[in-house]
Residue frames relative to the residue before (quaternion, step in Angstrom):
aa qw qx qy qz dx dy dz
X 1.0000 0.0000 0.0000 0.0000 0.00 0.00 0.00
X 0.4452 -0.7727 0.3900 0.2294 3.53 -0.88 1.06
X 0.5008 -0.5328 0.4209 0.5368 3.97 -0.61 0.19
X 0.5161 0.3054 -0.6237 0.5014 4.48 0.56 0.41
X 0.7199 0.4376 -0.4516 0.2939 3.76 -0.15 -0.87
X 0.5797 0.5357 -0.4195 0.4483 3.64 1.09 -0.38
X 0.6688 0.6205 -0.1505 0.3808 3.18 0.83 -1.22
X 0.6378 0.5316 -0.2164 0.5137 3.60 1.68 -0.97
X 0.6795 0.5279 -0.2427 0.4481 3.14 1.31 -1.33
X 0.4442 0.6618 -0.3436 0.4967 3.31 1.54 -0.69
X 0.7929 0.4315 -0.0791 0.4228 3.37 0.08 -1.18
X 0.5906 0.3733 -0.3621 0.6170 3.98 1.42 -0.68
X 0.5461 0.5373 -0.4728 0.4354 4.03 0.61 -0.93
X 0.5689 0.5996 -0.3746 0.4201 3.81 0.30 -1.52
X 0.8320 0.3377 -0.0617 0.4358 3.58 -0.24 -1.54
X 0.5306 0.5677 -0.3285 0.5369 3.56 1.28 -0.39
X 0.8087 0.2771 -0.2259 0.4672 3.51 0.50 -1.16
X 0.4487 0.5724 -0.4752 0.4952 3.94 1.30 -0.34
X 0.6886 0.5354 -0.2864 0.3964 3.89 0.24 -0.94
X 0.7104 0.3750 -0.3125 0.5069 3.68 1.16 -0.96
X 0.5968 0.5682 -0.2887 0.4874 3.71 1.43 -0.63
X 0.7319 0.3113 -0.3665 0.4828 3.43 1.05 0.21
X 0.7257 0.4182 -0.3638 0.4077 3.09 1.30 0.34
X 0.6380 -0.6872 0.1988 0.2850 3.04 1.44 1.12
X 0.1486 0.8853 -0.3369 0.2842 3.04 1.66 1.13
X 0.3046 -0.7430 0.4251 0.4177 4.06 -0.01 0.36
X 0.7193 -0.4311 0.3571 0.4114 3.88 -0.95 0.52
X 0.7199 0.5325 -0.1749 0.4094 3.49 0.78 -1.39
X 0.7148 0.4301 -0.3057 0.4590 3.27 0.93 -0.97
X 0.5442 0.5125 -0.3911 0.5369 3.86 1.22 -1.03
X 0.8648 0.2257 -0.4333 0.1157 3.85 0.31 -0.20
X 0.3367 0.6799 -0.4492 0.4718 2.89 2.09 0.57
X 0.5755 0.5071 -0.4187 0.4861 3.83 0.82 -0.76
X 0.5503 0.5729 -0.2986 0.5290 3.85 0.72 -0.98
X 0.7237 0.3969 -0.3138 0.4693 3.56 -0.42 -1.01
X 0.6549 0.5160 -0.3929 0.3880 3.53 0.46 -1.44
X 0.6025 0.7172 -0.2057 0.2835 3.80 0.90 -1.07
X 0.8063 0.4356 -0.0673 0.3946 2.60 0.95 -1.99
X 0.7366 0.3454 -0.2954 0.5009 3.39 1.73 -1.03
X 0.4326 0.4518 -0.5918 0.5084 3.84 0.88 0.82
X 0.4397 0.6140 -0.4961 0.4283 4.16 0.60 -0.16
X 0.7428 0.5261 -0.2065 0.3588 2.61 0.37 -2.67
X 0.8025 0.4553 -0.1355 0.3610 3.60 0.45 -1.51
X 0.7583 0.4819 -0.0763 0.4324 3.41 0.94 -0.54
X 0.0948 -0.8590 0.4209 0.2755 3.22 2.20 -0.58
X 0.2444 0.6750 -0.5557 0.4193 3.89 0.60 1.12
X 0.2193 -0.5719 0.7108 0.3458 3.49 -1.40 0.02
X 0.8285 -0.3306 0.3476 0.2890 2.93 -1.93 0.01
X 0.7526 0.4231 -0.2155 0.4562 3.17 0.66 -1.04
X 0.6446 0.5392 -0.3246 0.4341 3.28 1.09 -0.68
X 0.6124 0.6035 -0.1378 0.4916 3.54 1.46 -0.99
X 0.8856 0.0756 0.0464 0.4560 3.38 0.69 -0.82
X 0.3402 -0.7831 0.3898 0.3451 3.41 1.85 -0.19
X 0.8574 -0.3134 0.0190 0.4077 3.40 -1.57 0.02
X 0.5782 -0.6876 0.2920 0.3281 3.71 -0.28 0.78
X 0.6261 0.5754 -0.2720 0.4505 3.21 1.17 -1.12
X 0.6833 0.4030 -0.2703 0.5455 3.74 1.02 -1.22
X 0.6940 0.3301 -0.4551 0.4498 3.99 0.53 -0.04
X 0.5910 0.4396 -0.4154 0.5337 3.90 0.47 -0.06
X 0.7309 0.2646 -0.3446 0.5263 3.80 0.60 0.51
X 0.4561 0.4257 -0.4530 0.6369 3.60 1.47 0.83
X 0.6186 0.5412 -0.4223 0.3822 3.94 0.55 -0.25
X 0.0373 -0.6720 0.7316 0.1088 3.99 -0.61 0.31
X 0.1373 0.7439 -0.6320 0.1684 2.90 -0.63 1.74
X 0.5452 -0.5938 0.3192 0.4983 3.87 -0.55 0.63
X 0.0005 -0.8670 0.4848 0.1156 3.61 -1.26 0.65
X 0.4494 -0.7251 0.5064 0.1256 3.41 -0.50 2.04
X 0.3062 -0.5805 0.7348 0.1712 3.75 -1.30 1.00
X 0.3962 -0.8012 0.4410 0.0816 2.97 -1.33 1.69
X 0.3471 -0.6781 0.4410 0.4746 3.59 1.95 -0.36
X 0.0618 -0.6800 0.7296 -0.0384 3.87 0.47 1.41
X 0.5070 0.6592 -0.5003 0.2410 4.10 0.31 -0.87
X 0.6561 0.3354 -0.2772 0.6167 3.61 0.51 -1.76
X 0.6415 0.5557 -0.4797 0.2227 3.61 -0.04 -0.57
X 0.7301 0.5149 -0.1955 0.4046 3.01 0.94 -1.34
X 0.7034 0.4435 -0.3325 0.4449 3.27 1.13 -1.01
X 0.6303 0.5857 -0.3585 0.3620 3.64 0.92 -0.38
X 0.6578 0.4967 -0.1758 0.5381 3.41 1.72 -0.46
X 0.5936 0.5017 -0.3832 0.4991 3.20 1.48 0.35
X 0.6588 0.3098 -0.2699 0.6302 3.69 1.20 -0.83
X 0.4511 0.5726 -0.5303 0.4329 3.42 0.71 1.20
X 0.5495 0.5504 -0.2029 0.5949 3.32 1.12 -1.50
X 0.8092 0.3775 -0.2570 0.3697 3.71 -0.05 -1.26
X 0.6742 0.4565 -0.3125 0.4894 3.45 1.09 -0.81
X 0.5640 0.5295 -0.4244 0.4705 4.22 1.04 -0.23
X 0.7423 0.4126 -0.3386 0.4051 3.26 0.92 -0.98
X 0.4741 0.6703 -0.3766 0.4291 3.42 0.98 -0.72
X 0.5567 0.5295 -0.2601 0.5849 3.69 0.71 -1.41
X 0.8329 0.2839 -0.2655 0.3940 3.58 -0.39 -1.10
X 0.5435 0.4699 -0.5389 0.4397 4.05 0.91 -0.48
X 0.6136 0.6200 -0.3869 0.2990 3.43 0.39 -1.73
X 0.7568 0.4729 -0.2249 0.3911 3.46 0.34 -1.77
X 0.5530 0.5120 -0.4371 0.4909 3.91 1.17 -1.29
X 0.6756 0.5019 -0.3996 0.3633 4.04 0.24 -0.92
X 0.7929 0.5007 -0.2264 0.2633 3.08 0.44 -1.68
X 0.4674 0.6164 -0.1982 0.6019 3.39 2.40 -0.41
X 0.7168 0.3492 -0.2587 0.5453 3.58 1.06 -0.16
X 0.5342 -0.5041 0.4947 0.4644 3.70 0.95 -0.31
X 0.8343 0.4452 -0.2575 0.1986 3.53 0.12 -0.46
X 0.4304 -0.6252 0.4025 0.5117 3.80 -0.54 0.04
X 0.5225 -0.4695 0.4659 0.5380 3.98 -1.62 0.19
X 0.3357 -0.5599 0.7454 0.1350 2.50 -1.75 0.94
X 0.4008 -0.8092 0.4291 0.0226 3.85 -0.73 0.80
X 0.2414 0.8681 -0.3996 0.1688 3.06 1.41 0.59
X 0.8011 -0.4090 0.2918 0.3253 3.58 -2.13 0.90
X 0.7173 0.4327 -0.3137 0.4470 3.77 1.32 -0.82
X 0.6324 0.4882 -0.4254 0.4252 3.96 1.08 0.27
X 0.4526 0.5887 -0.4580 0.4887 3.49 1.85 -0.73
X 0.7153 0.5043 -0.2441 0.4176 3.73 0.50 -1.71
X 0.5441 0.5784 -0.3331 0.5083 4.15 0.88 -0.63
X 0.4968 0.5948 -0.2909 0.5611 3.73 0.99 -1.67
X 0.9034 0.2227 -0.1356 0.3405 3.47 -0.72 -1.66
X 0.6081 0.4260 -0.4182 0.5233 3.82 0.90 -0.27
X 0.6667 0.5752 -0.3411 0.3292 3.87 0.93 0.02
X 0.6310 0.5449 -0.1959 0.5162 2.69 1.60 -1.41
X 0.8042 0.3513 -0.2773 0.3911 4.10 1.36 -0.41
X 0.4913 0.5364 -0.4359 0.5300 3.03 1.39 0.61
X 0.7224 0.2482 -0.4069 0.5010 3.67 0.89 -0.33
X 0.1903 0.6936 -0.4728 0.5090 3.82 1.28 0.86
X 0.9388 0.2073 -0.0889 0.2602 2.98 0.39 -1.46
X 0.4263 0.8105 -0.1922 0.3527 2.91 1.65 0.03
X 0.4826 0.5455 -0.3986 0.5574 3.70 1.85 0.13
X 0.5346 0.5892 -0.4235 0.4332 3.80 1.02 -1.55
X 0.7614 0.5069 -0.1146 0.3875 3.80 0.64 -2.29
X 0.4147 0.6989 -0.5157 0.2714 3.69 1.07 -0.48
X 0.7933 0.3714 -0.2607 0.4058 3.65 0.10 -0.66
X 0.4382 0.4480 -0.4629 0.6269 3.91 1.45 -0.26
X 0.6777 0.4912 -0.4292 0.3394 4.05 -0.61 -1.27
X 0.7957 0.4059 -0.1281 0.4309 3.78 1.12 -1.62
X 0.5351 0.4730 -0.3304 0.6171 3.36 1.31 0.14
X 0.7727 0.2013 0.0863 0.5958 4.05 0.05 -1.47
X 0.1373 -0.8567 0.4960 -0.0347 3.33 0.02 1.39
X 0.5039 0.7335 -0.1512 0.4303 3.28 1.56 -1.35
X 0.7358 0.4147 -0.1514 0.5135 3.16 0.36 -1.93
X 0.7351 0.4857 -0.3221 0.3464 3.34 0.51 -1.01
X 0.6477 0.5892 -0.3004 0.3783 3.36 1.26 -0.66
X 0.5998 0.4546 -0.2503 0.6090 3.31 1.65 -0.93
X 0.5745 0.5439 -0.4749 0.3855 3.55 0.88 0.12
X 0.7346 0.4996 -0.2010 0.4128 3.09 0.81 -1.42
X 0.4263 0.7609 -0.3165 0.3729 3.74 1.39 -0.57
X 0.8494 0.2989 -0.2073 0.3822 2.52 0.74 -1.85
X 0.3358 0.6604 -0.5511 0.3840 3.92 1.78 -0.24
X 0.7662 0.4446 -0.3583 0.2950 3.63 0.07 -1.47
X 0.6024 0.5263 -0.2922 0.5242 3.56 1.56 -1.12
X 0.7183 0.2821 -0.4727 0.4255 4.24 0.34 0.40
X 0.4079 0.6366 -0.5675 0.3261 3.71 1.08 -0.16
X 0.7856 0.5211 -0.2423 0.2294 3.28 0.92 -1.48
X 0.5308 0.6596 -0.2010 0.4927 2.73 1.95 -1.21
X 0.6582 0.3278 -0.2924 0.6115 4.18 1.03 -0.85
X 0.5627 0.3873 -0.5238 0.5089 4.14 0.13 -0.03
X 0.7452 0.2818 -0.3898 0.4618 4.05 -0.08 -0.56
X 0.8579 0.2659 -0.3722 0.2338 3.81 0.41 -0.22
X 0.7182 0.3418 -0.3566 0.4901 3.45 1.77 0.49
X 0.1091 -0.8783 0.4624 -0.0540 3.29 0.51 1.64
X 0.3962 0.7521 -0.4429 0.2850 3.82 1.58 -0.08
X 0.3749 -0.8068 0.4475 0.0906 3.34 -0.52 1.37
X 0.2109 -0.8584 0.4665 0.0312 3.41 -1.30 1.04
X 0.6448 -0.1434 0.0324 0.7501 3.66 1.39 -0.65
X 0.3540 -0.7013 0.5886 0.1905 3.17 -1.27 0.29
X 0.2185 0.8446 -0.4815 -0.0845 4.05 0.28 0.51
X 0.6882 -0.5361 0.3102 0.3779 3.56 -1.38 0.56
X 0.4130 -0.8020 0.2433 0.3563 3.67 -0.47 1.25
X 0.3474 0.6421 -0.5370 0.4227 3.59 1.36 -0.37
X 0.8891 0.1552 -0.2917 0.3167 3.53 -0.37 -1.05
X 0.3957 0.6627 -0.4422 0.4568 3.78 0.91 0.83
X 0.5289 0.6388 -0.1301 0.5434 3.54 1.44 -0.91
X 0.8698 0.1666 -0.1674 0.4333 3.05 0.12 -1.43
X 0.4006 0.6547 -0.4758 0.4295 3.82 1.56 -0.29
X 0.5686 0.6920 -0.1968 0.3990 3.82 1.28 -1.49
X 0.8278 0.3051 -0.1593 0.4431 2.70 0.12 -1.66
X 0.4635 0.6337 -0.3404 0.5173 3.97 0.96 -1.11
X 0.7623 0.3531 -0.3425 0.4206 3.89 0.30 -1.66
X 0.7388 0.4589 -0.3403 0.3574 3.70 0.87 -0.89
X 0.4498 0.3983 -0.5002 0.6236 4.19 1.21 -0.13
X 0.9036 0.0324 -0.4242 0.0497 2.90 -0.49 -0.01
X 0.2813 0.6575 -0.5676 0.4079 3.56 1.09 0.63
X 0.7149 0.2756 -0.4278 0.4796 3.97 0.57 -0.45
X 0.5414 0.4414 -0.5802 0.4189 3.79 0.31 -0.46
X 0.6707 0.4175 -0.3747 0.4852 3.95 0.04 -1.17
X 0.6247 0.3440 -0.5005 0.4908 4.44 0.52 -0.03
X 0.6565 0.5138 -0.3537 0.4240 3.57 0.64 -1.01
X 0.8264 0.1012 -0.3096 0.4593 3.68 0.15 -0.55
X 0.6507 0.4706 -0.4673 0.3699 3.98 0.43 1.04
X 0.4871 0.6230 -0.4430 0.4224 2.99 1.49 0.67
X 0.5064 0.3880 -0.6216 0.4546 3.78 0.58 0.51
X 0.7363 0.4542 -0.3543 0.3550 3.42 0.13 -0.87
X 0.4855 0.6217 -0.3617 0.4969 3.64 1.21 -0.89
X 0.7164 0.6199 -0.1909 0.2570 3.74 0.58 -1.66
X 0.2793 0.7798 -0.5583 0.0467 3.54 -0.05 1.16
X 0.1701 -0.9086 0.3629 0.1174 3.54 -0.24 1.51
X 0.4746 -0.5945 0.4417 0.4756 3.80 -0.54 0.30
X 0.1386 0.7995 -0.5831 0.0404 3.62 -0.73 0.99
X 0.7271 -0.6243 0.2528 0.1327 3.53 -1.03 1.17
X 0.1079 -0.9204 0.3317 0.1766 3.12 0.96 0.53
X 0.4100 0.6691 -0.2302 0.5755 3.48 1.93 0.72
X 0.7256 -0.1579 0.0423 0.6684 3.53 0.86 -1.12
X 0.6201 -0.6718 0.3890 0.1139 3.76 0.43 1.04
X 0.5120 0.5563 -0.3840 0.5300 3.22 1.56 0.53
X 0.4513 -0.6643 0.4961 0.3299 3.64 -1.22 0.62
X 0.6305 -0.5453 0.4533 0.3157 3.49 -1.23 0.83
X 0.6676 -0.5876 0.3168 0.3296 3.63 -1.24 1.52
X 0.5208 0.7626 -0.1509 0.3528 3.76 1.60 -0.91
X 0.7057 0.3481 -0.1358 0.6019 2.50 0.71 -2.06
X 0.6163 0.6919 -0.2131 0.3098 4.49 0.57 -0.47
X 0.5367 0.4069 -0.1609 0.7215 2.71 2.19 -0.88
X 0.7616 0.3852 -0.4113 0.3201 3.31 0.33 -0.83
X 0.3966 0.7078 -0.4772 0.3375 3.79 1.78 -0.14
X 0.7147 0.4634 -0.2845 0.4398 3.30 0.66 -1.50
X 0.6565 0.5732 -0.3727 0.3188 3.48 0.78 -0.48
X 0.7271 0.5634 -0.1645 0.3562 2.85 1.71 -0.45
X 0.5111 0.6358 -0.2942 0.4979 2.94 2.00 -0.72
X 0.5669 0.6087 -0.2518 0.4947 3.70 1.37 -1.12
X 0.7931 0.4823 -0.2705 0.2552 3.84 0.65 -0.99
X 0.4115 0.7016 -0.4687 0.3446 3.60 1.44 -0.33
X 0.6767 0.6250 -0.1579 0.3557 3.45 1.25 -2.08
X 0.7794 0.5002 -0.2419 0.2896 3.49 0.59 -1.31
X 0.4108 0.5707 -0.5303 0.4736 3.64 1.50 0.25
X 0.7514 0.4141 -0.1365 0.4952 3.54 0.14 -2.03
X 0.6197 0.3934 -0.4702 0.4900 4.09 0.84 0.44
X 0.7055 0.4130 -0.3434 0.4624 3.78 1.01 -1.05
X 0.5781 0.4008 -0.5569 0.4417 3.71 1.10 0.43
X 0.5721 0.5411 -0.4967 0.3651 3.76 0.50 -0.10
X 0.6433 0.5289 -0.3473 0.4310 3.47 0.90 -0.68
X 0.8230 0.1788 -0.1255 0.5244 3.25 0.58 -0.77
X 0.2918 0.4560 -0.5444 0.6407 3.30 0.92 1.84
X 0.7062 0.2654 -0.3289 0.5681 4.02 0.65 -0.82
X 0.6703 0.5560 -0.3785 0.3134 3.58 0.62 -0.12
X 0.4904 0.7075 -0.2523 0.4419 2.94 1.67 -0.84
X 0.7878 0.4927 -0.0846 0.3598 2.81 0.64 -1.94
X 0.5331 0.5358 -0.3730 0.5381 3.57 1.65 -0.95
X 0.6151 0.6013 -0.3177 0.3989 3.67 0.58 -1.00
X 0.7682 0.5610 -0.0482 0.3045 3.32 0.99 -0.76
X 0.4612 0.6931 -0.0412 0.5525 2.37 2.24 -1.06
X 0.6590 0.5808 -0.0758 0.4720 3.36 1.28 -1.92
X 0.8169 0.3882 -0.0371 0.4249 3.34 0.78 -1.06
């Protein structure tokens, strides 16, 4: 097999196992479904595609058992994420102006258009993983009406001191990553070979990706706390 046919198979496996992971497939079974693949490849000196055609349409010909993954805790944990960054960033914008938050109808309305787009985001899971692009220009434009409903419903509701906005923030975002960081063994169901008992090179990378992903909420508010602040500086 040449280094393209490796490289294809590389690329039909990829999309093969993304398709069984959205259908809520257990780890074990995708790498018994995997193996089966590779040693009709192995044996048959076909690629994958040639063998079994488009990857996506044979992993929805498989009736394999499928394990709910509990999207619920997910979701809710990814909402008092969202709420606890933004919190952080109102608190800090005040506390950068002299003043306390002002609480106003366009952060309630920001909150609830945030909290149903990441709502909606199990239904969309297969569009986002298929049509990255679109989804990005989708999701743009979510971040582009928050801004657009904070400047046009500015009707105030409580005013609260910005220290304790901050620290409600900051407090809500540790601990949404400690609570990702320690449910991710149990969360953690890797594709392993059911041949040599080792998890699939994918699924290994995607660990480390995972260890890395609790952090990168409560880091992209630090950036754009020093950005703020540089911005502030300027002006």
């Amino acid at each position: 097999m040449t280094r393209n046919d490796n490289a294809l198979d590389s690329a039909w496996e990829s999309d093969f196992i993304v398709e069984l992971r959205l259908r809520d497939v257990d780890g074990h079974a995708i790498g018994d479904a995997l193996e089966q693949v590779r040693s009709h490849c192995a044996e048959s000196g076909q690629s994958a595609r040639e063998a079994f055609g488009d990857p996506v349409a044979y992993a929805r010909t498989l009736d394999l058992p499928a394990e709910p993954l509990g999207l619920g805790v997910v979701i809710a944990r990814s909402v008092a994420a969202i709420a606890s960054m933004f919190l952080t960033l109102w608190g800090f914008t005040a506390w950068l102006d002299g003043e306390g938050f002002t609480l106003t109808l366009g952060h309630v309305a920001v909150v609830a258009l945030l909290v149903g787009a990441v709502l909606m985001l199990p239904r969309l899971l297969s569009v986002i993983v298929r049509h990255p692009w679109w989804s990005g220009l989708v999701m743009g434009a979510v971040v582009a009406g928050t801004v657009v409903v904070q400047v046009l419903l500015t009707q105030p509701l409580v005013v609260l001191p910005t220290a304790v906005v901050m620290a409600v923030g900051a407090a809500g975002l540790l601990a949404t990553s400690l609570w990702e960081v320690l449910s991710a063994d149990a969360d953690a169901d890797p594709v392993v070979s059911p041949v040599t008992g080792r998890e699939d090179e994918d699924t290994r990378a995607g660990r480390i990706m995972a260890a890395l992903t609790p952090w990168l909420l409560p880091l992209a508010t630090v950036v754009l706390m020093v950005l703020l602040a540089v911005l502030d500086r300027l002006t």
